[in-house]
C-alpha positions as CSV (number, residue, x, y, z in Angstrom):
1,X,13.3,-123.2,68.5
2,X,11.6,-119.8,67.5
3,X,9.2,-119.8,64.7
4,X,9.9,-119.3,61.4
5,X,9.3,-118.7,57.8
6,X,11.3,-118.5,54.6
7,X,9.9,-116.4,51.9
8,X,11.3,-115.2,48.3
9,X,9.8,-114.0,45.1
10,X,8.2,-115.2,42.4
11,X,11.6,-114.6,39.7
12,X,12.6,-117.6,41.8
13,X,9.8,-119.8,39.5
14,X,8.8,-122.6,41.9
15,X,5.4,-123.8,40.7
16,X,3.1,-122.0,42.9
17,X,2.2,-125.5,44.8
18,X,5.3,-125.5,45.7
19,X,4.7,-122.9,47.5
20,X,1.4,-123.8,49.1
21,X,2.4,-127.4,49.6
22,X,5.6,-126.0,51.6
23,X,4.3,-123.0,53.5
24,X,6.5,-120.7,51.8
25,X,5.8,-117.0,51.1
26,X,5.8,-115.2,47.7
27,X,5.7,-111.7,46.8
28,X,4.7,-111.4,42.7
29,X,6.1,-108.8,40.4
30,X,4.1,-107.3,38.4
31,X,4.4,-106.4,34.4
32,X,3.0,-104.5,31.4
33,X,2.3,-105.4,28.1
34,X,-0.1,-104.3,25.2
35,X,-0.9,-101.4,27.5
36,X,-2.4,-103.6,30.6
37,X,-0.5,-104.2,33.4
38,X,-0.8,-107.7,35.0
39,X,-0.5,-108.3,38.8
40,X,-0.7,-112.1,40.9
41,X,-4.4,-112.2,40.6
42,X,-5.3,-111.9,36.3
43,X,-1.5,-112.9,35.5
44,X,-2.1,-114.1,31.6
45,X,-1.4,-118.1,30.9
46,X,2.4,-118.6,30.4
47,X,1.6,-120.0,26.6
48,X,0.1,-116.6,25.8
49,X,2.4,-114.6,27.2
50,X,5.3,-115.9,25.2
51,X,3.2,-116.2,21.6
52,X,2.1,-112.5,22.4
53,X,6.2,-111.6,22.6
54,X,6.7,-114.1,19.7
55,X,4.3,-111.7,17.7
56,X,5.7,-109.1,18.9
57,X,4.8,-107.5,21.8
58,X,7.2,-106.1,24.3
59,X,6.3,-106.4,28.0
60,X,8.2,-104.4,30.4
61,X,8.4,-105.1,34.1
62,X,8.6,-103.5,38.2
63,X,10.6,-104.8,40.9
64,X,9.6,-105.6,43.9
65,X,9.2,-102.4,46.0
66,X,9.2,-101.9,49.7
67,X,5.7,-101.5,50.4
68,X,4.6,-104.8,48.6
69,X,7.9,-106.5,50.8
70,X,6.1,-105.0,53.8
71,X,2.6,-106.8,52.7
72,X,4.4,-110.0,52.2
73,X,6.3,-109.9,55.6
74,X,3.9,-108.1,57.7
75,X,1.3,-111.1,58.3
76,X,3.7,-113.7,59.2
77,X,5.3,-111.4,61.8
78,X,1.8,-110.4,63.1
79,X,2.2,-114.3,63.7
80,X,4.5,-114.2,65.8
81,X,7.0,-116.0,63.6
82,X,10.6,-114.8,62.2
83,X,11.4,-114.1,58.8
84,X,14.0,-115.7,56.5
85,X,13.5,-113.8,53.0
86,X,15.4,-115.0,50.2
87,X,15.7,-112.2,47.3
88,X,16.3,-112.2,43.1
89,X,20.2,-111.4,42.8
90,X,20.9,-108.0,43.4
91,X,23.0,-107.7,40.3
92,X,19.6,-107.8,38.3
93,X,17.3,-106.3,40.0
94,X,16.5,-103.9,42.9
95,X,14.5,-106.2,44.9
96,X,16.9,-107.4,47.2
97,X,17.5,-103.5,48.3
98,X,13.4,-103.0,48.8
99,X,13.1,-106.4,50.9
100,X,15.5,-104.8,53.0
101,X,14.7,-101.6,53.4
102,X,10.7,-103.0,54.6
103,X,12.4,-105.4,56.5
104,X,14.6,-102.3,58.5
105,X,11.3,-100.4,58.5
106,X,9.6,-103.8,60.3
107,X,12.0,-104.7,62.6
108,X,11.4,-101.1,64.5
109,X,7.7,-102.3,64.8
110,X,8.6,-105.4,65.7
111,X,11.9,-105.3,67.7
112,X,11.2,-108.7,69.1
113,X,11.0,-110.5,65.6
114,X,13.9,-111.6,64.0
115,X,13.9,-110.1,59.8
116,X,16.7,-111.8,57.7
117,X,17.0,-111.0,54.3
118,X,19.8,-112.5,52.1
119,X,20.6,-111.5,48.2
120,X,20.2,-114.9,46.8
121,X,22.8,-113.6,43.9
122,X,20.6,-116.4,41.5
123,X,17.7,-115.9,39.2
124,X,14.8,-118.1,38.5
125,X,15.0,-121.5,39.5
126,X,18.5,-120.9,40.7
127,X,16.6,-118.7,43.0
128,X,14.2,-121.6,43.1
129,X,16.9,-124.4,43.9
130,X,18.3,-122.3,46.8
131,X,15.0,-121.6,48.1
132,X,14.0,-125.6,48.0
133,X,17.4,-126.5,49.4
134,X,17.5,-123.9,52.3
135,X,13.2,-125.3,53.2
136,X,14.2,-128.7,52.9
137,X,16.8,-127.8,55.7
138,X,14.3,-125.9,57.9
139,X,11.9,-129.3,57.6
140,X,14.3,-131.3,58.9
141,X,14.5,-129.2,61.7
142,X,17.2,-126.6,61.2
143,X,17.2,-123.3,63.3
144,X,16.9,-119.9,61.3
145,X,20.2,-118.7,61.6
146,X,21.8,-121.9,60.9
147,X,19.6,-121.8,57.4
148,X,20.5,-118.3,56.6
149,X,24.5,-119.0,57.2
150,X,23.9,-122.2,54.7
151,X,22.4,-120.1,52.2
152,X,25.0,-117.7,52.5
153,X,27.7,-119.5,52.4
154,X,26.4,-122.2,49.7
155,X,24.4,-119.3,46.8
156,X,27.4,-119.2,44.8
157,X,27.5,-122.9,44.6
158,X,24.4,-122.9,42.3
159,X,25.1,-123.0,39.1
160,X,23.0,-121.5,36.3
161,X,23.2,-122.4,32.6
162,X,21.0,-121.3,29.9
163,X,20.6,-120.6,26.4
164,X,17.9,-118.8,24.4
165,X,16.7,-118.9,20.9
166,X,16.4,-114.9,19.9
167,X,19.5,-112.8,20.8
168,X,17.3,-109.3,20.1
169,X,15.2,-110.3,23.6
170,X,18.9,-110.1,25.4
171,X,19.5,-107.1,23.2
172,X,16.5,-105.1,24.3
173,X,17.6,-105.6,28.2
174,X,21.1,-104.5,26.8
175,X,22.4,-107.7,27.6
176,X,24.1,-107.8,24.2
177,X,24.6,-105.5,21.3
178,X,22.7,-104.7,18.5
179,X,25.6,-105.9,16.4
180,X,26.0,-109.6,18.0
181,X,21.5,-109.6,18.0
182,X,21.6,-109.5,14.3
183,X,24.9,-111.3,13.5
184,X,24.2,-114.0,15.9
185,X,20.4,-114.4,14.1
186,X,21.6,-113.9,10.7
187,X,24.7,-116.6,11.1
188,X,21.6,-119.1,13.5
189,X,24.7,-118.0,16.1
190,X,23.1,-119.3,20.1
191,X,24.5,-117.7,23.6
192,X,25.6,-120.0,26.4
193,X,25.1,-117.8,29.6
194,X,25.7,-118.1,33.0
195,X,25.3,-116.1,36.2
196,X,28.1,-115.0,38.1
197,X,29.5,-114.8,41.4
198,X,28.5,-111.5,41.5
199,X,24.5,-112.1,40.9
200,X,25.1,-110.9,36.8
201,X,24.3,-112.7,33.6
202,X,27.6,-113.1,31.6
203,X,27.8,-114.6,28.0
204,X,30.2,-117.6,28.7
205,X,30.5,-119.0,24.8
206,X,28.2,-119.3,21.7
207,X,27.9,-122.1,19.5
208,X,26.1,-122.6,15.8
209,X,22.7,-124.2,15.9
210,X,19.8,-124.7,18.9
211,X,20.6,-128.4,19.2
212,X,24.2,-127.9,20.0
213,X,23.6,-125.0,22.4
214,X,21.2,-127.4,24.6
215,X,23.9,-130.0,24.6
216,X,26.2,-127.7,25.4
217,X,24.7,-127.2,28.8
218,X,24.8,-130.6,29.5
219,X,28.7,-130.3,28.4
220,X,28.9,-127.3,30.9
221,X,27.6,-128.9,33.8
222,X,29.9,-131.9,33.7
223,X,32.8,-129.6,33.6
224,X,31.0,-127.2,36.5
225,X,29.5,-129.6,39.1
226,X,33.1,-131.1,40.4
227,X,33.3,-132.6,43.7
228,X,28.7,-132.5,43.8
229,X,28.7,-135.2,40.7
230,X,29.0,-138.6,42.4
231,X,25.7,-137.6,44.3
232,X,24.2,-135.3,41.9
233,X,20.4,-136.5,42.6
234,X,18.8,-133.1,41.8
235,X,18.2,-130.8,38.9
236,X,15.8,-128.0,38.3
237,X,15.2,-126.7,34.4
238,X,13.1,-124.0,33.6
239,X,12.4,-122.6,30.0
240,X,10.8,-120.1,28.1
241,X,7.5,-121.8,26.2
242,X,9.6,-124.5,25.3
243,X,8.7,-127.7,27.4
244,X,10.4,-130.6,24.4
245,X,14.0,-129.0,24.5
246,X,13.5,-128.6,27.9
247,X,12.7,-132.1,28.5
248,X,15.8,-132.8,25.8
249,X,18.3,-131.7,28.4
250,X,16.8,-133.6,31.2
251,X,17.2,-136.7,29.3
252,X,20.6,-136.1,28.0
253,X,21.5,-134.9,31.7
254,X,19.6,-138.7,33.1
255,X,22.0,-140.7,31.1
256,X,24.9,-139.5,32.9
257,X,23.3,-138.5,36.5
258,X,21.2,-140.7,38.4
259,X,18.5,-137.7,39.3
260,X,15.9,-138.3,41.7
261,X,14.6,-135.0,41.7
262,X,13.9,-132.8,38.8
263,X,11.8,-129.7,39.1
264,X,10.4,-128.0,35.3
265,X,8.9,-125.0,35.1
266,X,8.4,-122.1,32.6
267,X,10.1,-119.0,33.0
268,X,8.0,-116.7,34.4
269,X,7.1,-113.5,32.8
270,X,9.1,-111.1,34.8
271,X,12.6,-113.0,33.8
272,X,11.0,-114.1,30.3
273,X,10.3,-110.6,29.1
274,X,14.2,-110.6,28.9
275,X,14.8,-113.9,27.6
276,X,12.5,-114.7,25.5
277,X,10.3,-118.0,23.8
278,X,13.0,-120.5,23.6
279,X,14.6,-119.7,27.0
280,X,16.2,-123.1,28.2
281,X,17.8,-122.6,31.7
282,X,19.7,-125.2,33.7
283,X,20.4,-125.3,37.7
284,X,21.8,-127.4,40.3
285,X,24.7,-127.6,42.7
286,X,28.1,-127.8,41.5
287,X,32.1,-126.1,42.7
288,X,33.0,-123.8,39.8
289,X,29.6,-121.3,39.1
């Protein structure tokens, strides 16, 4: 079996020793705020990130482009090994459409290589779950086109459920109006989203109060996960700042679920500039996205 490598981006929101531990690849977006941009290597602590947006600030952020694709890729093809990139959805970003232009760009230089690059259609650790699904397949000895067909044919079985705490974040990325932002804070009104088959975020209901919006994921995912809930074993959560409510999910999601595996992180800065403190995402395998 040919050599190979599965790489992503860092709006997929492993914990970096995830990748390390794994041998995956990571290409980092970068972002702006207060003036400074920020880059992989002086990235600001996740906890001051999100009290500097709590205060106010507004960071803005860059996809990936081709040329920082091309750094990412180049190394493991000078290697010798094939690549298996897995991409942010392209319904939110243009990252997808860069991987693939550097990957086009590196076959020509490499025409005996083999460049795969697959919109992932998820965001953060749906991103995240496909990406540690599809490498758990490649350690047990899975060929590269059999992972890449999986991963194809299984990213629209990972479902994504969040909620967030301050609707004029989602307003700012014009993921709501200015109407709902200040009639939703002024009535304590909190989105349930999702992402689509399509690789979109789409409002899916709304409900009065934080603490019934983060059961109301767990009331989503009984009604979403189907035929995958008599071995539902696996769960990944990420969240905006906001580790307790977080955690207040995983719980209520442990009394039903016998979970083996359950993977927290924060949302990283590049999703969180749009979502906001208070971001409480939900992931794992289930029939109906």
């Amino acid at each position: 079996m040919r050599e190979y490598i599965i790489t992503t981006d860092n709006n997929s929101d492993l914990p970096e020793e995830f990748y390390r531990d794994h041998g995956v690849g990571c290409t980092y977006l970068s972002y702006s705020m207060d003036g400074k941009n920020y880059t992989h290597d002086n990235f600001m602590p996740v906890h001051e990130f999100y009290e500097r947006m709590r205060q106010g600030s507004l960071p803005t952020t860059a996809q990936v482009n081709p040329d920082s694709a091309r750094e990412l890729m180049l190394p493991y093809l000078q290697q010798g090994k094939d690549i298996l990139h897995i991409a942010f959805s392209s319904g939110l970003s243009g990252s997808y459409n860069s991987a693939r232009i550097a990957a086009e760009e590196l076959s020509e230089e490499y025409p005996d290589r083999s460049i795969k690059v697959i919109d992932s259609l998820c965001a953060s650790l749906g991103q995240g779950l496909l990406v540690y699904l599809a490498q758990m397949q490649k350690e047990a000895g899975e060929d590269m086109d059999t992972v890449a067909r999986w991963v194809e044919e299984n990213r629209c079985k990972i479902v994504h459920l969040f909620t967030v705490d301050d609707l004029n974040h989602l307003y700012r990325g014009g993921r709501v109006s200015k109407t709902t932002a200040v009639v939703g804070g002024m009535l304590n009104i909190k989105p349930v989203m999702h992402v689509d088959d399509a690789g979109k975020l789409i409002p899916i209901g709304k409900v009065r109060g934080r603490k019934k919006a983060l059961l109301d994921l767990v009331r989503l995912m009984d009604e979403k996960i189907g035929s995958f809930g008599k071995d539902c074993n696996t769960i990944f959560i990420s969240h905006g700042d906001c580790e307790e409510e977080a955690q207040f999910v995983v719980d209520k999601i442990k009394e039903k679920y016998n979970l083996k595996t359950v993977i927290m992180n924060h949302v990283g800065a590049t999703i969180g500039a749009h979502s906001g403190p208070g971001t409480v995402a939900l992931f794992f395998v289930g029939d109906v996205r």
